[in-house]
VMD Tcl script that draws the C-alpha trace (Angstrom):
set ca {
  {-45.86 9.59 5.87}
  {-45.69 5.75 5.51}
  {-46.64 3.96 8.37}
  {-45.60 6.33 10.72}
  {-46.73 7.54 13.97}
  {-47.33 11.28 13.85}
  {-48.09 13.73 15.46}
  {-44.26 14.17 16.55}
  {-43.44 15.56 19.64}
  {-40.29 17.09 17.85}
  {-37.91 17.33 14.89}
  {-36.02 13.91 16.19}
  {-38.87 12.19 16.79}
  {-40.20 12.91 13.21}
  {-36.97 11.84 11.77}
  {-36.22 8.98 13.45}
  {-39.79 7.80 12.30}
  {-38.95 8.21 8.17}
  {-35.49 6.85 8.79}
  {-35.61 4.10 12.07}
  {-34.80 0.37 11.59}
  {-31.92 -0.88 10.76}
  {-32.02 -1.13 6.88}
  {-33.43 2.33 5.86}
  {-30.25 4.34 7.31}
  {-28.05 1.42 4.83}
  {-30.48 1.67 2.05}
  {-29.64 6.24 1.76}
  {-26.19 5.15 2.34}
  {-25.86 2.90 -0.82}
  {-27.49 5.73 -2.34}
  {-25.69 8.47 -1.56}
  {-23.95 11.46 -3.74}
  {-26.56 10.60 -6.26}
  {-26.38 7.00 -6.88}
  {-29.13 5.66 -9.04}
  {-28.83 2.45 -8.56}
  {-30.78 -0.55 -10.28}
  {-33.14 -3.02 -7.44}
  {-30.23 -5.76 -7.90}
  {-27.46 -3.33 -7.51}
  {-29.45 -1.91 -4.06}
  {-29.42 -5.48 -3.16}
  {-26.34 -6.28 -3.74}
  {-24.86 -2.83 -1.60}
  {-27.45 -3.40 1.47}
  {-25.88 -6.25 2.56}
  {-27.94 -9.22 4.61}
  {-31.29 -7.73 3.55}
  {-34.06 -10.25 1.91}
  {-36.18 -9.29 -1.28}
  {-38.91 -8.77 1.16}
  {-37.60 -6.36 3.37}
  {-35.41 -4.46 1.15}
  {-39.07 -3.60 -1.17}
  {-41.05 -3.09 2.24}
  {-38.19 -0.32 3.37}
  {-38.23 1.54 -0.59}
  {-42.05 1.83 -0.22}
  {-41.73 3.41 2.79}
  {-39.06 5.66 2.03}
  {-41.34 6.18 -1.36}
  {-44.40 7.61 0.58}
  {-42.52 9.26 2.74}
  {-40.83 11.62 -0.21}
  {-37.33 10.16 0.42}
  {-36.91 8.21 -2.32}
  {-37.32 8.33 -6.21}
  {-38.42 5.15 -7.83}
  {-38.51 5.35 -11.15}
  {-39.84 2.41 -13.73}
  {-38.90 2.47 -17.60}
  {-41.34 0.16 -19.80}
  {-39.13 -1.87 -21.19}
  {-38.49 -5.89 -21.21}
  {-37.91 -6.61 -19.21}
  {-38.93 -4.12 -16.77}
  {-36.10 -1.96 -15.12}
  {-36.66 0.07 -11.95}
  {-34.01 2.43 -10.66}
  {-34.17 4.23 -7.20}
  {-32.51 7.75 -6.33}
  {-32.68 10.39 -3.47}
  {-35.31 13.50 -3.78}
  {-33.70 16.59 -2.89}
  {-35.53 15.68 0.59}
  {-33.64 12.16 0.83}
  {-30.29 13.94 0.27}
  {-30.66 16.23 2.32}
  {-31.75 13.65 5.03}
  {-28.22 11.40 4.50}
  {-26.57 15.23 5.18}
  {-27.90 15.18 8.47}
  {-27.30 10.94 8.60}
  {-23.16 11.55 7.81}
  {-21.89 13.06 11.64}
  {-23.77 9.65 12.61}
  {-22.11 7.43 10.71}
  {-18.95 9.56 11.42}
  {-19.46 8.96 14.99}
  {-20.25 5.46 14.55}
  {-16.62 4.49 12.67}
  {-14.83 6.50 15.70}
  {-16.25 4.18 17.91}
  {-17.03 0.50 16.39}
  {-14.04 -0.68 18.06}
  {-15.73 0.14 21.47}
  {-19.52 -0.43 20.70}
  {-18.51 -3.74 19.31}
  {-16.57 -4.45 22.65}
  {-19.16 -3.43 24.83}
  {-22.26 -5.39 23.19}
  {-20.09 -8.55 22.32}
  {-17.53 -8.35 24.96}
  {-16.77 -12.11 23.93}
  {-16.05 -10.93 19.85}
  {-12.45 -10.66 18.61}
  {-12.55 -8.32 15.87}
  {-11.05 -10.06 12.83}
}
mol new
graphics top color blue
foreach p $ca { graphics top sphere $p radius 0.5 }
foreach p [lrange $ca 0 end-1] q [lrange $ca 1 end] { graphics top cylinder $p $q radius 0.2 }
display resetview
């Protein structure tokens, strides 16, 4: 468990400790249905996240078993990231979320920027 709080005081609390924050839920996204994708390419599909973060979040995920990193020794270096069987089955339970929240952007949008016009 990276960084997390445990002991849990049940099943939601435990998984909203491996996956809360708002890039780890958009990091299993980009690598859903078994992506492998390349660092640059994770970049590139987790929009607005730095370097920084976006390493700091795939550690995590890492120790916490959701994530494969693996590095071929080449040059120069390449690094690709997957789901473990654990991850997948985690972004399983994340899609009736993400369901829920394209029914109702329209409305979460208009009630925390009541000023926005959507575009």
């Amino acid at each position: 468990m990276a960084k997390g709080k445990g002991p849990y005081s049940c099943g939601l609390d435990a998984a909203v400790d491996v996956v809360g924050g708002k890039w780890k839920p958009m990091i299993l996204w980009a690598l859903y249905a078994g992506e492998t994708l390349r660092f640059g390419e994770l970049r590139r599909a987790v929009s607005g996240v730095s370097e920084k973060m976006l390493i700091q979040q795939l550690r995590e995920l890492e120790a916490d078993g959701i994530v494969h990193r693996e590095v071929y020794r080449e040059v120069p270096p390449k690094v690709e990231y997957s789901l473990t069987d654990l991850g997948e089955q985690l972004n399983t339970a994340l899609i009736p979320l993400g369901l829920w929240g394209e029914r109702h952007m329209d409305e979460v949008v208009a009630r925390k920027h009541p000023h926005h016009t959507p575009a």
